[in-house]
N, C-alpha and C positions, 0 to 999 in steps of 0.2 A: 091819545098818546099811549105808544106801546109799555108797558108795565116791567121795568130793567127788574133782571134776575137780580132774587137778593142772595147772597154766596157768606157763609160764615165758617168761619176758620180758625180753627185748635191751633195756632203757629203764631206769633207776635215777633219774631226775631227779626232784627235787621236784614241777615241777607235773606230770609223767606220775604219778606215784605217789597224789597229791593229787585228781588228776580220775577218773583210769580204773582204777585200783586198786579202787577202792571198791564201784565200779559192779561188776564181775567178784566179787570177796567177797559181795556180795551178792545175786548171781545163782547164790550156793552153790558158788564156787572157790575151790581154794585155789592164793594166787598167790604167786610166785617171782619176783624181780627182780633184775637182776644189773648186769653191766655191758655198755655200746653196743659190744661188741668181738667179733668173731666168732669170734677163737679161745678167747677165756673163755666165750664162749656154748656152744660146742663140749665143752668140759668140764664145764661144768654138766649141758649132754643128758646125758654118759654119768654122772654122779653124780648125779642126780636123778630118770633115770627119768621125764619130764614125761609126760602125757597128749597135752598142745596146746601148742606153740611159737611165740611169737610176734615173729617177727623184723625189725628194721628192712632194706630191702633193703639201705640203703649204710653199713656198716658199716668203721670200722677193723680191717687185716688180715686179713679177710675178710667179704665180703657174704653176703648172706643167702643167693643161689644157692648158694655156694660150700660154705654149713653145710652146704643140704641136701645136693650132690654127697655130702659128706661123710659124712653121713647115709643115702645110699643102700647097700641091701643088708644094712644090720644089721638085727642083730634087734631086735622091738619097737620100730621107726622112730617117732617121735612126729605129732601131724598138725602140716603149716607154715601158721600166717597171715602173710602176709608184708605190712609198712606201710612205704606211702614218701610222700614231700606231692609225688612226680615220678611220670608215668608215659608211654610212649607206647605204641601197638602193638609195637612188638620189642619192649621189654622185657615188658611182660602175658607176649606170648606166651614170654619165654624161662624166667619165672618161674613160670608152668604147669605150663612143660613140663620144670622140674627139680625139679618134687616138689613145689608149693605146692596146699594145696585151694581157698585161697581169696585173693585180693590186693585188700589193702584201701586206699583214697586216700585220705589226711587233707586236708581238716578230717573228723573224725567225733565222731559225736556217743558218751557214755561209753555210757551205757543200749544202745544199738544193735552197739558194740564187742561187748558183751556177750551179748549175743542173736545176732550172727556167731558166735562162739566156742561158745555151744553148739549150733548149727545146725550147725554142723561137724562139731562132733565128734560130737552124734548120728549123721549121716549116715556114720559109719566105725564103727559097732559089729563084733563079733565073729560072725563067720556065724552065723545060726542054728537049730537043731537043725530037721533035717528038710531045707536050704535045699541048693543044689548046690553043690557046692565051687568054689569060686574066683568065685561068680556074686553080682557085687557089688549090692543095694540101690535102685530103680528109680530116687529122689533123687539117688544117687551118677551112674549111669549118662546122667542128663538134664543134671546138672552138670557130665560130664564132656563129650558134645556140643557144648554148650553155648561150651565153651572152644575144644573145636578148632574150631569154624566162626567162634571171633572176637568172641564176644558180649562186651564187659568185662560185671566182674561188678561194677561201682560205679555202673552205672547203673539205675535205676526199671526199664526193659522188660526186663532180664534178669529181676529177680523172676518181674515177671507171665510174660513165657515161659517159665521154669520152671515156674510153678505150672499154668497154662493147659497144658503136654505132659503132666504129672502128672495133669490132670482127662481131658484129651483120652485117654490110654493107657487108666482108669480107666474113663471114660464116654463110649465112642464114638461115640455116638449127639450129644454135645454140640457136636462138629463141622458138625452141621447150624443150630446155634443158637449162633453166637458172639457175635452182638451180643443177643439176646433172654437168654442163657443163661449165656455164658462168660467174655464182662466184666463184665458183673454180678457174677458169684460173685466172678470174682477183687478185683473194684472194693471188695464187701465186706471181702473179708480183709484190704484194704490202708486201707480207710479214705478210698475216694477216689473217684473217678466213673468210670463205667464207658470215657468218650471217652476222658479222660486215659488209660484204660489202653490201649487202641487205639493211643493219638497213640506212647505209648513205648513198645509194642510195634514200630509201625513205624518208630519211629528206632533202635529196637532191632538190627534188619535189615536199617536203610541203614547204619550203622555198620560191620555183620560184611560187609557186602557190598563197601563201602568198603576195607575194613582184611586182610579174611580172606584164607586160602590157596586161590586157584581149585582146587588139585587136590581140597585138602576137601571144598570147594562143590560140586565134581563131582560128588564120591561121594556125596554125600548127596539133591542135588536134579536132577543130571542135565542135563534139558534148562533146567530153568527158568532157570538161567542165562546163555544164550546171550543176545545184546548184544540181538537182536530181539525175545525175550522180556522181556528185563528182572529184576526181581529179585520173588521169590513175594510174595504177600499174605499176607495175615497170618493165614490160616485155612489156604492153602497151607502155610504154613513150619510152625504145628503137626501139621497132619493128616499130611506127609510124616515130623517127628520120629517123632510118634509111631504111624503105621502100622508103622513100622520097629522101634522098643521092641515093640512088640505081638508082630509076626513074630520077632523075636530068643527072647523069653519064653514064644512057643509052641512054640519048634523046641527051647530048654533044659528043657521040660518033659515 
């Protein structure tokens, strides 16, 4: 018998329970609700054993950041979704970078909470047999990029540039056909038109360019960022992710 996600949640209010409760149960969780308080939340982690945690960031007596601090270095650490209806560049990035996989901005929709939560938690399975130790998941690894150069992950282009470095690492040759080949596919998966997926690919990366850390920027695109050059296009900013995935996966292999 398959082993139901166990899903715990900093939210006990009626209409939380009422709208998104349901949606998760029936996307085959099994859900835990407690109370909006970061140090009852903290005790529920260690008595429950969650899978996926899902925590409000501003929480009485301690925020979300502060769970996971707390959370860092135990054993069997849970995975963090972290929800606020507030967000800016510093905080994204400070929420990231204390342990969150994924940071979610309300309004959202139930159906879609839901399909985050197991997108997550997929992409954190248990190494698998044959795999190199410590060599995290190609998914994991482009979502993690992804955060340090600045991408929020609430918006439309981060998907598709997610998915677009996953086809690009996959199918290198696809690089040479991003508008005949790449937004297509991905326009498909998403249900949408291939320009739109272009249009928020490239607000995707005026954003991170906008908001991000130039030393990151550095290291990853070099020259392209110099004030004279400007900021890559949008076949640029895949082709360099994922030439890079590519050369990592072949020197661990």
């Amino acid at each position: 018998m398959e082993k139901r996600l166990k899903v715990l949640i900093s939210e006990n209010s009626g209409e939380f329970m009422q709208e998104y409760v349901p949606a998760l149960e029936e996307a085959g969780m099994t859900v835990i609700c407690t109370e909006r308080d970061g140090r009852v939340l903290l005790e529920k982690i260690e008595s429950e054993h969650p899978d996926v945690v899902l925590a409000d960031l501003f929480m009485p007596r301690l925020d979300g950041i502060g769970v996971m601090k707390a959370c860092a270095g135990k054993k069997d650490v849970p995975v963090f979704l972290i929800l606020s209806n507030f967000t800016s560049p510093a905080i994204e990035r400070e929420v990231m970078g204390s342990g969150a996989s994924y940071f979610m901005v309300s309004p959202f929709d139930a159906s879609e909470l839901a399909e985050r939560v197991l997108q997550i938690a997929a992409l954190t399975p248990p190494p698998a047999s044959g795999a190199a130790q410590g060599e995290e998941p190609l998914e994991i690894q482009v979502t993690e990029i992804l955060h340090q150069i600045g991408v929020p992950a609430h918006i439309k282009g981060y998907h598709y540039l997610r998915d677009s470095i996953l086809m690009a690492v996959r199918t290198p040759d696809i690089i040479n056909a991003v508008t005949k080949q790449l937004y297509p596919s991905v326009a498909k998966d998403y249900d949408t038109t291939p320009s739109r997926v272009e249009r928020a690919i490239r607000h995707a990366i005026e954003v991170a360019w906008d908001r991000g850390d130039v030393d990151v920027l550095t290291g990853y695109f070099g020259y392209t960022i110099h004030n004279t050059r400007g900021k890559p296009t949008n076949s640029e900013f895949i082709a360099m992710i994922s030439d890079r995935l590519r050369l990592h996966m072949k020197s661990a292999s």
